[in-house]
N, C-alpha and C positions, 0 to 999 in steps of 0.2 A: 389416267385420271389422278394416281395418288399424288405426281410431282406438281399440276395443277392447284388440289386441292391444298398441299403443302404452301403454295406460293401467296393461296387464296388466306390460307387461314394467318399465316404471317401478315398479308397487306390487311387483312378484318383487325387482329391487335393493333398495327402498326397509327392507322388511320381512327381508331376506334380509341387508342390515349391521347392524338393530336383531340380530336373530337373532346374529350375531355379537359384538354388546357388551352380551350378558347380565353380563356381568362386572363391565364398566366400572359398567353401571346398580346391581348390586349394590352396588356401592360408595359411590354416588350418594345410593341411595335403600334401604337395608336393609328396611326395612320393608314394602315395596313387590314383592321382588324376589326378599328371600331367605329360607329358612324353618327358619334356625337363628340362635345366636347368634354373633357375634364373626365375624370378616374371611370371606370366602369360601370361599379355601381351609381353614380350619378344620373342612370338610364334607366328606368323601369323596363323598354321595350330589351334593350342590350340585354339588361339580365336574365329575361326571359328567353332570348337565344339561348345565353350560357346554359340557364337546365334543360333547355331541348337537347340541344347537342352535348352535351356532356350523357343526359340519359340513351342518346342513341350510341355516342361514347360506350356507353356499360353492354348497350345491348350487343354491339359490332364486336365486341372481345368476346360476349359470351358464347355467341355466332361460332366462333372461331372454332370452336369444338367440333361443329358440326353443321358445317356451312348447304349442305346439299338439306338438309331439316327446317332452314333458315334462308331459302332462296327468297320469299317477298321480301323480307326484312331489306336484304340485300340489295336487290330491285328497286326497293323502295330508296334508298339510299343512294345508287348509281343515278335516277330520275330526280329525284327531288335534290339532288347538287348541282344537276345541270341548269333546273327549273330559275334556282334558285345564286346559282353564280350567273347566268342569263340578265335576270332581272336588276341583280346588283351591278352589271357590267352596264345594263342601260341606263341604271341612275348614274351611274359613277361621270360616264361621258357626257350627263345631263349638267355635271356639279362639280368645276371645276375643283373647287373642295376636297370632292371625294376621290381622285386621280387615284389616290395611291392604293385602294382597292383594288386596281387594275394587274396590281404588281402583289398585292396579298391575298384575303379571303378568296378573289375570282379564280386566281388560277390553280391554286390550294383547292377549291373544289372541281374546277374542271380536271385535274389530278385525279380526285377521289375518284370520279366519274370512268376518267377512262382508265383508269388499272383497275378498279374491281370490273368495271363491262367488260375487258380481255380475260378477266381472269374465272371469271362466272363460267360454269358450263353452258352451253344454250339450251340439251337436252340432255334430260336423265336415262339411263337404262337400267328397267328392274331387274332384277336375276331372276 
């Protein structure tokens, strides 16, 4: 379990500072990232992404410490990416516009998704 848990707590930082420069990435890569026109802030809804994820961001590194204490967080995180790169995936092919999410945020989450699901325990064992 410790090499696991090693690999876990790495991909919780690792995904948990991307989760934090959603913004920066915005900037980066618009096309990619964001799903309106002109700077980020120009979005009331975008901006409100950026503190969710940026605060799940904080949460997912804090995790890290002690990922088996922190298993819904986690859960929560593996589900609601899928939930949530799904939905963006069916606009995107709704909106010719939006294509290029196909190639950023969607699979950027389906990522999150399936490396913390393989790397989650399934079941705990007490001592």
């Amino acid at each position: 379990m410790i090499g696991r848990f090693s690999f876990l707590q790495v991909a919780l930082v690792l995904f948990g500072a991307i989760f934090c420069l959603i913004y920066p990435l915005a900037l980066v890569w618009p096309s990619g990232w964001m799903w309106h026109i002109g700077p980020p802030v120009a979005s009331h809804y975008y901006m409100m992404i950026v503190g969710v994820y940026a605060t799940l961001g904080i949460f997912l590194i804090r995790a890290a410490a002690d990922p088996a204490a922190h298993r819904s967080l986690i859960w929560f995180t593996i589900w609601s990416s899928l939930v949530h790169a799904g939905i963006m995936a069916v606009q995107a092919l709704q909106n010719p516009q939006h294509m290029g999410h196909l190639f950023g945020d969607v699979p950027a989450l389906l990522l999150v998704a399936l490396v913390l699901g393989l790397l989650m325990p399934r079941a705990t064992t007490e001592a």
